[in-house]
DRENDRENDREN-584178 format. One line per 5 residues: their letters; for each residue x, y, z of N, C-alpha, C. Coordinates in nm, 4 decimals. Layout:
N
A) X:Y:Z:X:Y:Z:X:Y:Z  ...
This chain:
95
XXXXX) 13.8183:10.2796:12.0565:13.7325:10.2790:12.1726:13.7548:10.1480:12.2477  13.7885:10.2030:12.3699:13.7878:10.0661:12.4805:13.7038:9.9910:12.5653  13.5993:9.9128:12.5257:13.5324:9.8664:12.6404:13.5625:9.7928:12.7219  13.5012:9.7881:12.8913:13.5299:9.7202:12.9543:13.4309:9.6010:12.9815  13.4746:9.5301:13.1066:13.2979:9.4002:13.1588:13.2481:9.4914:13.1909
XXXXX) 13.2342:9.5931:13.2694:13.1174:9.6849:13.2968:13.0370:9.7226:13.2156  13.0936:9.8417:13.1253:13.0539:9.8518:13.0258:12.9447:9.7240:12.9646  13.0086:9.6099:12.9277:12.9133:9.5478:12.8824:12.8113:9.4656:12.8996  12.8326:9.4633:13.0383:12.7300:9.4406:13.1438:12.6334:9.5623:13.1504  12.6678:9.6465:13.1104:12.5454:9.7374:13.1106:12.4673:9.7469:12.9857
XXXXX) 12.5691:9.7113:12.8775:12.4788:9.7612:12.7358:12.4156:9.5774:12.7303  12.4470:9.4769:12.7902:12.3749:9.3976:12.7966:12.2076:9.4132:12.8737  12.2163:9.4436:12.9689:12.1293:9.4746:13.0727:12.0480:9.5961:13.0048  12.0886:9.6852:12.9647:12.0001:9.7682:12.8730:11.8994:9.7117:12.7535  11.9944:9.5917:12.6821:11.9105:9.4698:12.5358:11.8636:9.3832:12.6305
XXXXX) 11.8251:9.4433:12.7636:11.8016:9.2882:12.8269:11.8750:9.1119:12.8009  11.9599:9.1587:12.7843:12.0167:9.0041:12.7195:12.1120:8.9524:12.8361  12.0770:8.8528:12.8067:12.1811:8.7738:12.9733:12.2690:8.6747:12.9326  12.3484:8.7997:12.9879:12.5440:8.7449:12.9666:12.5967:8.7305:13.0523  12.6642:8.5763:13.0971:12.7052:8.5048:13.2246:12.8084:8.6133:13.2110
XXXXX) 12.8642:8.6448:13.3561:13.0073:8.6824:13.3711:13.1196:8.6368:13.3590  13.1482:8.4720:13.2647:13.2909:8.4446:13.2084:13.3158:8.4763:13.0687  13.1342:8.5733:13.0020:13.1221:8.5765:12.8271:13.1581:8.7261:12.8594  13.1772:8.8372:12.9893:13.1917:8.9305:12.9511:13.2898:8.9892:12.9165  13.4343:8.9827:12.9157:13.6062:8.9354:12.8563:13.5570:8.9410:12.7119
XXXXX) 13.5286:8.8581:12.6622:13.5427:8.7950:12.5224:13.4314:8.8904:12.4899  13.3792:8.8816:12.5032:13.2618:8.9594:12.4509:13.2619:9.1297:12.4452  13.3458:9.1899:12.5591:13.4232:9.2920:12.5217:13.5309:9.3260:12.3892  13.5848:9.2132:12.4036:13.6700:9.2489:12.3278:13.6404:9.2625:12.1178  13.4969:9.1579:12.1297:13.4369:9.1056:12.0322:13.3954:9.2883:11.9849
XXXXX) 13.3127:9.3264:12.0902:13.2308:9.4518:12.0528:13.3600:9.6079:12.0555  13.4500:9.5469:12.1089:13.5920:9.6446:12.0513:13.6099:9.6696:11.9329  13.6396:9.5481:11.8840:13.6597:9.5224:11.7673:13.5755:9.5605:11.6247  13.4339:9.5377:11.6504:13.3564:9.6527:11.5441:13.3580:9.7453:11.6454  13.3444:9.8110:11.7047:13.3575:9.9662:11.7111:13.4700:9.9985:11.6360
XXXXX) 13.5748:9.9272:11.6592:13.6672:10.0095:11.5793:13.7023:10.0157:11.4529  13.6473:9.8867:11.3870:13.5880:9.8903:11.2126:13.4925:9.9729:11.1855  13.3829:10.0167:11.2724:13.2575:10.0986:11.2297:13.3539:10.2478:11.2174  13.4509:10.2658:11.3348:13.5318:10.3331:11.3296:13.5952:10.4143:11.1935  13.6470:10.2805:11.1409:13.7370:10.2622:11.0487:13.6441:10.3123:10.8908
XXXXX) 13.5273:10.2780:10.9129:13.4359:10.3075:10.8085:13.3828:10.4661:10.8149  13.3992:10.5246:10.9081:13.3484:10.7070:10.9254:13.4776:10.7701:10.8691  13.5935:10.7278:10.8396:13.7171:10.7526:10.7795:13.7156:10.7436:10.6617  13.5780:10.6647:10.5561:13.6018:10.6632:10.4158:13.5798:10.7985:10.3543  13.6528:10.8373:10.2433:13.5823:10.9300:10.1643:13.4498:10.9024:10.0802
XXXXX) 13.3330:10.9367:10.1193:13.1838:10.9327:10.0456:13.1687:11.0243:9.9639  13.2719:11.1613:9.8969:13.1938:11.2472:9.8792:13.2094:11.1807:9.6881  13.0896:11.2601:9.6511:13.0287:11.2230:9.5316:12.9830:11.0656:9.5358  12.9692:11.0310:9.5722:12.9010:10.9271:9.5811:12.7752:10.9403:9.6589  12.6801:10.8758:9.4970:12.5360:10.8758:9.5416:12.4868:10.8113:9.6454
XXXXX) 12.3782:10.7965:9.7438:12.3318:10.7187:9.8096:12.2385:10.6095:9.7223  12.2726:10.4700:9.7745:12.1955:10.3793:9.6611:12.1049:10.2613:9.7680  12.0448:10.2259:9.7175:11.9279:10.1190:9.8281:11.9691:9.9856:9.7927  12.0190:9.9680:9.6811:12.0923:9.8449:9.6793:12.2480:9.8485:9.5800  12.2895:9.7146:9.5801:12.4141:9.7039:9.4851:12.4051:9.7384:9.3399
XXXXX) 12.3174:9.6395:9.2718:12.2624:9.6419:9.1644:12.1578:9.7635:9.1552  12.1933:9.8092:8.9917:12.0865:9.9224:8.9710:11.9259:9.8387:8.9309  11.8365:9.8470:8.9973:11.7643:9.8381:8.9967:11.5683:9.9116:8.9803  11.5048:9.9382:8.8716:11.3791:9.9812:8.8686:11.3261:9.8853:8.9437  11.1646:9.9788:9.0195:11.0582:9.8638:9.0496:10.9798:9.8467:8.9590
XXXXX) 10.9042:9.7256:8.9494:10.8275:9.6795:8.8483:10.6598:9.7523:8.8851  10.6278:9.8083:8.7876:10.4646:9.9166:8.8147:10.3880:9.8078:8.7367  10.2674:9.8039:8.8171:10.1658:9.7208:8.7435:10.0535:9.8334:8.7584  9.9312:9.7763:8.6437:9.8472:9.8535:8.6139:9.7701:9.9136:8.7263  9.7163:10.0261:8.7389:9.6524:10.1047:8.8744:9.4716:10.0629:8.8071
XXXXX) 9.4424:9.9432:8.8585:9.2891:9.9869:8.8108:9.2092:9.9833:8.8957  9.0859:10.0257:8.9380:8.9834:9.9748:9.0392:8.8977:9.8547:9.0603  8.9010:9.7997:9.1347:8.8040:9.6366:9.1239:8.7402:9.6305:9.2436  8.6074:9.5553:9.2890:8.5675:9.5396:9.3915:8.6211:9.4370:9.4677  8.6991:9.3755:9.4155:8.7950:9.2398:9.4653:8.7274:9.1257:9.4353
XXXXX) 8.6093:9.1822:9.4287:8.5369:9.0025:9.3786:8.5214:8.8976:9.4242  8.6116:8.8815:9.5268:8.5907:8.7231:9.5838:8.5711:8.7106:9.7640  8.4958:8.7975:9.7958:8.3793:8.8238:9.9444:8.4472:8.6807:9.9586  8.3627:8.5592:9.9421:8.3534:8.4134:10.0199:8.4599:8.3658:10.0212  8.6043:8.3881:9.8950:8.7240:8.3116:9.9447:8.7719:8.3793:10.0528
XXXXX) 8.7618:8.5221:10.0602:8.8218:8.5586:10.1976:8.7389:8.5999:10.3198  8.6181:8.5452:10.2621:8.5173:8.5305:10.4258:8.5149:8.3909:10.4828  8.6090:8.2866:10.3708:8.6252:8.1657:10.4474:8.7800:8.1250:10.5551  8.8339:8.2493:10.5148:8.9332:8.2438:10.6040:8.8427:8.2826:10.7669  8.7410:8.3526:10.7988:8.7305:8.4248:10.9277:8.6793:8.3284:11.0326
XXXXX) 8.6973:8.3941:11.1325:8.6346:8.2746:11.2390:8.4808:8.2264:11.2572  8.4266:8.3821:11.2393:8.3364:8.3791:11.1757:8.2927:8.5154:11.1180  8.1567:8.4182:11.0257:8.0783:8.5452:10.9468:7.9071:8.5551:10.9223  7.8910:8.6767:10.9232:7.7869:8.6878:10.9068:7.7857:8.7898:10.7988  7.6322:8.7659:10.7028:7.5888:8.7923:10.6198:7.6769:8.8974:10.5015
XXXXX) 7.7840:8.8503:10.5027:7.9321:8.8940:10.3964:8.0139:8.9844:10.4781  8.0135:8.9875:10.6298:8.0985:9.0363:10.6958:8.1693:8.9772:10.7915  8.2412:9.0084:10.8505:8.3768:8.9559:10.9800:8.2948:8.9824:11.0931  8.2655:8.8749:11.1530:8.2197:8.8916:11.2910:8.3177:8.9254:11.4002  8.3425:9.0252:11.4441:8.4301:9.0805:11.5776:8.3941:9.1290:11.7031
XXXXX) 8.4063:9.0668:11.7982:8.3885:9.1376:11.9806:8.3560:9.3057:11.9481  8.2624:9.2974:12.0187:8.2829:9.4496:12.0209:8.3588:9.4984:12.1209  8.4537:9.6277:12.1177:8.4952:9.6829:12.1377:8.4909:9.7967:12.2279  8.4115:9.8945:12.1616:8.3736:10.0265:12.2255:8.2147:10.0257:12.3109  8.2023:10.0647:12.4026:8.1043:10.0321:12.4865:7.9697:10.1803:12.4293
């Protein structure tokens, strides 16, 4: 695939991103270049091969499911801007 400055003057202007007109040359040629490795990668053979989320085989770690009331109201009612009587004081909202 060939791009041109147009071209990338437009897919700039689309990311909103502002690219003087002496970066659009080089910068074509930059985004040539993976296209045509991304290219190069739709050419591998995948088949039998699992899909994996990472390199390493990896489990997640499960911790116990129990219920708690959280217990600690005032350490995290001292984060708020403010509070009243064990709650988050907030603007109201809905009229």
């Amino acid at each position: 695939m060939s791009l041109d400055k147009a071209t990338v003057a437009r897919i700039a202007r689309l990311a909103r991103i502002e690219v003087p007109e002496e970066a659009l040359a080089p910068m074509a040629r930059e985004l040539d270049t993976i296209l045509t490795f991304v290219e190069q990668l739709g050419q591998v053979n995948t088949d039998g091969v699992a899909p994996m989320t990472s390199v390493t085989p990896m489990r997640l770690r499960m911790r116990e499911d129990r219920v708690s009331d959280g217990g600690d109201a005032a350490r995290v009612l001292s984060n708020a801007p403010e509070a009243q009587d064990g709650f988050f004081v907030v603007p109201k909202v809905v009229e």
